[in-house]
C-alpha positions in Angstrom: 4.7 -1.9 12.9 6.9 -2.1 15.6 10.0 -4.8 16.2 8.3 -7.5 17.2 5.8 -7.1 14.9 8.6 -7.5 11.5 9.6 -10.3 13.2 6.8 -11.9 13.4 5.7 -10.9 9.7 9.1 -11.7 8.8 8.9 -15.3 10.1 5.7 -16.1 9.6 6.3 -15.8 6.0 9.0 -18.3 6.1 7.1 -21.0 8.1 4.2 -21.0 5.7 6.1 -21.0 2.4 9.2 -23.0 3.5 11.9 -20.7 2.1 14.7 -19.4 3.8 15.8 -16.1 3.9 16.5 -14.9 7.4 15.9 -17.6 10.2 17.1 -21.0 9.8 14.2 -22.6 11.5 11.1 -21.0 12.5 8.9 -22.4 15.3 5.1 -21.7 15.4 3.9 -22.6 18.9 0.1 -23.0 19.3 -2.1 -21.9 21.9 -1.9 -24.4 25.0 1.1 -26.3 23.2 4.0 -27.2 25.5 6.6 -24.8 24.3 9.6 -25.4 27.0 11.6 -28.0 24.7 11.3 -25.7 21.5 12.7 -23.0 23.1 15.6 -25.0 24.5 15.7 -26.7 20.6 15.6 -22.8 19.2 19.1 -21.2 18.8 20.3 -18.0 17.8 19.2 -18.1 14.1 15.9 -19.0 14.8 13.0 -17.5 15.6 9.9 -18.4 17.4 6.1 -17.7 17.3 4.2 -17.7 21.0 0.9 -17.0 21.6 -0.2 -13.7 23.5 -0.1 -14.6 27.4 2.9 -17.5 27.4 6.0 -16.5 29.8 8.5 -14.8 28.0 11.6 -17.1 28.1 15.6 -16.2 28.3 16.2 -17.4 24.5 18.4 -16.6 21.8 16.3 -17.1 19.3 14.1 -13.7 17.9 10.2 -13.9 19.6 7.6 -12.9 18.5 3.9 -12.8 20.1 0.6 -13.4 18.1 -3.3 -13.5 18.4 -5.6 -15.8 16.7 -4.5 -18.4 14.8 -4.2 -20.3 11.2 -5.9 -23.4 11.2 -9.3 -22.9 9.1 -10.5 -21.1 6.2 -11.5 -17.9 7.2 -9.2 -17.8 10.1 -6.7 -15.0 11.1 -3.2 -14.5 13.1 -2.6 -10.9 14.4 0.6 -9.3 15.2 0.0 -6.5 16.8 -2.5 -4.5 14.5 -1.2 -6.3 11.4 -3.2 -9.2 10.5 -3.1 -11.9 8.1 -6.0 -14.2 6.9 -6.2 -17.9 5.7 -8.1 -18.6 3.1 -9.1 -22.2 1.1 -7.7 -22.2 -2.3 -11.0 -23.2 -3.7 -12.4 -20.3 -2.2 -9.9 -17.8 -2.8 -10.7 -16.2 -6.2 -14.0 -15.3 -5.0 -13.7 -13.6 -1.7 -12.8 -10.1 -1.7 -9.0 -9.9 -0.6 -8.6 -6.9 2.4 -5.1 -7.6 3.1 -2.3 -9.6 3.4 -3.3 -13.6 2.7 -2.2 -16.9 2.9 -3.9 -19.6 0.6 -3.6 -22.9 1.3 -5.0 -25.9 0.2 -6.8 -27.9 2.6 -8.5 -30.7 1.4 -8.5 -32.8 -1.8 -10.8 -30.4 -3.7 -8.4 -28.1 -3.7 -5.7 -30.2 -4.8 -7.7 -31.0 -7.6 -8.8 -27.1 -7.9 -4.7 -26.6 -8.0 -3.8 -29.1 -10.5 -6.5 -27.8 -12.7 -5.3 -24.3 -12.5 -1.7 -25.6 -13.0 -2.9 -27.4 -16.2 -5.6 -24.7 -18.0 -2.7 -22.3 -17.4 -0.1 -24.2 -19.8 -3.0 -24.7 -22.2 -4.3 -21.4 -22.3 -2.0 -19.1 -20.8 -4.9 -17.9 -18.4 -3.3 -17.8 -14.3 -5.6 -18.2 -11.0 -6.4 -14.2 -10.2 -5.8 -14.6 -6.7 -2.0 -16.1 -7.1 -1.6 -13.6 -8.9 -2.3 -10.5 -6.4 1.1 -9.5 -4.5 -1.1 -9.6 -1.1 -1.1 -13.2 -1.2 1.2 -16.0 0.6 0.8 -19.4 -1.4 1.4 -21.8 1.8 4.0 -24.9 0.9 5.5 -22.6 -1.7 8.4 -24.7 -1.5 7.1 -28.2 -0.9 4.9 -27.6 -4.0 7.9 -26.9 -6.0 10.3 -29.5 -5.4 8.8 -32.2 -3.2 11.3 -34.3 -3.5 13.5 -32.1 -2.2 15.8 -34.1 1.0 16.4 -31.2 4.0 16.3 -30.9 7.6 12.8 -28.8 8.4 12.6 -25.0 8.7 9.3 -24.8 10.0 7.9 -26.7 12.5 4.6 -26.8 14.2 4.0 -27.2 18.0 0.4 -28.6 18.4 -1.1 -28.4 21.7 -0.7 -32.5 22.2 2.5 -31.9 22.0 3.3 -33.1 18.7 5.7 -31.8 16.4 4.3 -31.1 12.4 6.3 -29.5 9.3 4.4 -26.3 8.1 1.2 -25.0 9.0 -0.2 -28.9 8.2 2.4 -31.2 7.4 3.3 -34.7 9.0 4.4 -35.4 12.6 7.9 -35.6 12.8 8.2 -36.1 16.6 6.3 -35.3 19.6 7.9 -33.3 22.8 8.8 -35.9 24.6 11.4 -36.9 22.5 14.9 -35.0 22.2 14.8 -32.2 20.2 17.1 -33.7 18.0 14.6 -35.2 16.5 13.9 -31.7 14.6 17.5 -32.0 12.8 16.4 -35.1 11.2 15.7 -34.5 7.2 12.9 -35.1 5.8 11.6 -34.5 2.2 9.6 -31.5 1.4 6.8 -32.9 0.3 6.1 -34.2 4.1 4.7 -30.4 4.5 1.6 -30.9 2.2 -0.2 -33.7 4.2 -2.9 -35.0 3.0 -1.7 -34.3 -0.8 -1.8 -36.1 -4.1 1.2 -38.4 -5.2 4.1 -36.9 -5.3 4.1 -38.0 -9.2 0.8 -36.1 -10.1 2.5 -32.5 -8.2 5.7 -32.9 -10.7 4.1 -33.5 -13.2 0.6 -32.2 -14.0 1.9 -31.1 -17.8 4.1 -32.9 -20.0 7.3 -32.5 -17.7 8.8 -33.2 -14.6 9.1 -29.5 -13.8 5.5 -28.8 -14.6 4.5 -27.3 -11.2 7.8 -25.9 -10.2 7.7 -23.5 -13.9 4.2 -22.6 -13.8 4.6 -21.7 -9.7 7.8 -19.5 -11.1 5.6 -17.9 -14.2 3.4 -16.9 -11.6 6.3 -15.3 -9.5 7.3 -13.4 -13.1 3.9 -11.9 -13.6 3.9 -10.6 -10.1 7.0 -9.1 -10.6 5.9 -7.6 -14.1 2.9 -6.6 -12.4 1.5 -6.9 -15.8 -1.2 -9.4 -17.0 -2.9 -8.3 -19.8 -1.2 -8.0 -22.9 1.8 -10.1 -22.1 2.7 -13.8 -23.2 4.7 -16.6 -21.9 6.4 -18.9 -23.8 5.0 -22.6 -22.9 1.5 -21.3 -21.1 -1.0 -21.4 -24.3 1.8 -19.6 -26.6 4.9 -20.6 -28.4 6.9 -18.8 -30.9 7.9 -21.7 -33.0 5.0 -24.0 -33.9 6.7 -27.2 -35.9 5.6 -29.6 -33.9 9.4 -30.9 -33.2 9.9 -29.8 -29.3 10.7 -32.4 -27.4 11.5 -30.9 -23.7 9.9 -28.2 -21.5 12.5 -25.3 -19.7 14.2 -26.1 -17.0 12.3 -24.4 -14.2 15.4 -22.1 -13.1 15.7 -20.8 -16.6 14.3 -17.4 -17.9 11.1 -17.4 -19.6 10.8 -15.5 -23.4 7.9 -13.7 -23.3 5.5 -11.3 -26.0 5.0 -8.3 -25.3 3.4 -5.0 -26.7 7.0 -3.7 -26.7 8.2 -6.7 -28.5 10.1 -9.8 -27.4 11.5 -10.1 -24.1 13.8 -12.5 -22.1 12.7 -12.2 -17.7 14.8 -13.8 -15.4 12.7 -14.4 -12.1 15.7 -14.8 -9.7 18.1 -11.8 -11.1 14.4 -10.3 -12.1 16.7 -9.2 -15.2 14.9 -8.0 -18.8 16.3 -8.2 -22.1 14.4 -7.1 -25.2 15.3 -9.8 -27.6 14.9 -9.6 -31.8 12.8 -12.2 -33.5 15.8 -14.0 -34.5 17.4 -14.3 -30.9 14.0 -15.3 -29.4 13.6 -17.9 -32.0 16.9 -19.2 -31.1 16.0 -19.0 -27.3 12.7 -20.9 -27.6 14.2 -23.6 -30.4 17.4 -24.2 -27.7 14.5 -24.2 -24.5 12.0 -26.6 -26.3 15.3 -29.2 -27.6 16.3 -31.6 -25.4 19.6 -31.9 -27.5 22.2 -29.7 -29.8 20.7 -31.4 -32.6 17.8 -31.2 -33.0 17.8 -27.2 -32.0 20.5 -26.6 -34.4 18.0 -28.5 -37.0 14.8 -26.4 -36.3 17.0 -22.9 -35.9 18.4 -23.7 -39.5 15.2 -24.5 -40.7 12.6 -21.7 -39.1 15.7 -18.9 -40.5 17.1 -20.7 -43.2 20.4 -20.4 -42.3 23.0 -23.2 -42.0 23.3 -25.5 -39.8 27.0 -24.4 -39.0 25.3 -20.7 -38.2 22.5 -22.4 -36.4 25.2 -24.1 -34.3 26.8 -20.5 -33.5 23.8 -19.0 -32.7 22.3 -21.8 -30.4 26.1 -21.6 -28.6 26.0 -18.0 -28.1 22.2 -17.5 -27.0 23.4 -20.1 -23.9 26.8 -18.3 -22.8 25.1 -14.9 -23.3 21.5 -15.5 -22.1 22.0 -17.6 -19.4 19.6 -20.2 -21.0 19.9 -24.2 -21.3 18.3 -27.0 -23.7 15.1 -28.3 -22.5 13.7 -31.2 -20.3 13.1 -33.9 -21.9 9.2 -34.8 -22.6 9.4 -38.0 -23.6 11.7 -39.0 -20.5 8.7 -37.5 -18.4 6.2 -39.4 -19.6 8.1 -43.3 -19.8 9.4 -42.4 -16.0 5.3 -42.0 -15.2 4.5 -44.8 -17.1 
């Protein structure tokens, strides 16, 4: 794979899962779009994605040429000899995966076929197959985590009509004709999923507000485990502590406690840090995770080790300045903000 080529990959990446990592703003410019004003718009920290054949323009911003293109199930984009293939979600556990993927949802059957998935895993602890295989690009990664989310776009779409979109299928948000200061308005993330259910039902297809946002970063953790069988995750059809007295979910940036045939385990998806924990410390990790206040996880710590409540107290305390974890979300708060 030559330069142009990692560019390309590079970028391409970021445009269909909206997070930032090298390029502050990645252009995808369609065959027969007008591409003059996004390369004028483009600056040094961007990068931009022509189609084979287009003039090659003075810019500052890194190019990169491809082939093909990403619009329907079954489609591909080619840079170079590398390609990459879009696939529906419905479809994508039951085609045979050759190489590097993007799934997408297109239409509202795959919402549904998302949400689904999103709620059989916290019930049973059971992840879609093909999310799970380190091939695969889940498209609107970002959007589908925090929706809500207020930012200037970092990946726009230039259709041939001359129309402006955020991600691969997103909203308009200008058209070429207008300044290209239109592209520095901000606009929430969840403008990148079009055609998507309420922004309500994404946030919140368990019993919390971080529903999606935890089980898209429990997904992220098994990858990075590479392990499936043989391993459970706290809050996705397993729990530790079973006396019916949570009240909140994690916080979707916090560590997940996990079983394993080695024992208990603390994984950290963004330092991708492992601790192997004792029963008593994970006890006091999930009781302190699954609390929405001091209380009440002092109260269930001192009663599941019978210690008291003073210890409980100390244990709670040190479990959050060592471990890096946080009291939960609240359940209850989720559910009257929905009603």
């Amino acid at each position: 794979m030559d330069g142009s080529e990692v560019v390309g990959a590079r970028a391409l990446r970021e445009f269909l899962t909206g997070e930032r990592n090298i390029y502050r703003r990645v252009f995808l410019v369609d065959v027969d779009a007008p591409a003059e004003a996004v390369i004028h718009a483009a600056g040094a920290h961007d990068a931009v994605l022509l189609p084979e054949g287009t003039a090659s323009p003075a810019t500052s911003a890194a190019l990169s040429r491809y082939s093909g293109r990403l619009e329907e199930s079954g489609d591909e984009m080619l840079f170079g000899e590398t390609a990459v293939e879009l696939q529906d979600y419905v479809a994508a556990g039951f085609v045979q995966l050759v190489g590097p993927t993007v799934v997408a949802v297109l239409d509202m059957p795959g919402w549904e076929a998302f949400l689904d998935d999103a709620r059989l895993a916290r019930r049973t602890g059971v992840f879609p197959s093909a999310l799970l295989d380190p091939r695969v690009v889940l498209a609107e990664r970002s959007a589908l985590e925090r929706p809500r989310a207020i930012e200037i776009p970092n990946a726009i779409r230039v259709r041939a009509d001359g129309a402006f979109t955020v991600g691969m299928r997103g909203e308009v948000v200008g058209h070429i004709v207008q300044t290209p200061d239109r592209l520095t308005e901000p606009f929430a993330r969840g403008a990148r999923l079009g055609g998507a259910p309420s922004i309500e039902e994404l946030t919140a297809p368990g019993p919390g507000r971080d529903a999606t946002a935890r089980y898209l970063r429990a997904i992220d953790l098994l990858r990075m485990l590479r392990v499936v069988n043989g391993v459970r995750v706290s809050g996705f059809g397993w729990s530790l502590i079973d006396d019916d007295r949570a009240d909140a979910e994690p916080s979707a940036s916090d560590p997940f406690l996990l079983d394993t045939a080695e024992g208990f385990v603390l994984a950290d998806v963004d330092s991708r840090r492992r601790r192997a924990l004792s029963l008593l410390t994970a006890v006091v990790v999930e009781a302190t995770q699954t609390s929405s206040a001091r209380e009440l996880a002092v109260e269930r710590i001192a009663r599941r080790l019978t210690v008291s409540a003073s210890d409980a107290g100390r244990l709670c305390e040190d479990a959050i300045g060592a471990l890096g974890i946080s009291f939960g979300i609240s359940t209850e708060g989720a559910e009257a903000a929905r009603r």
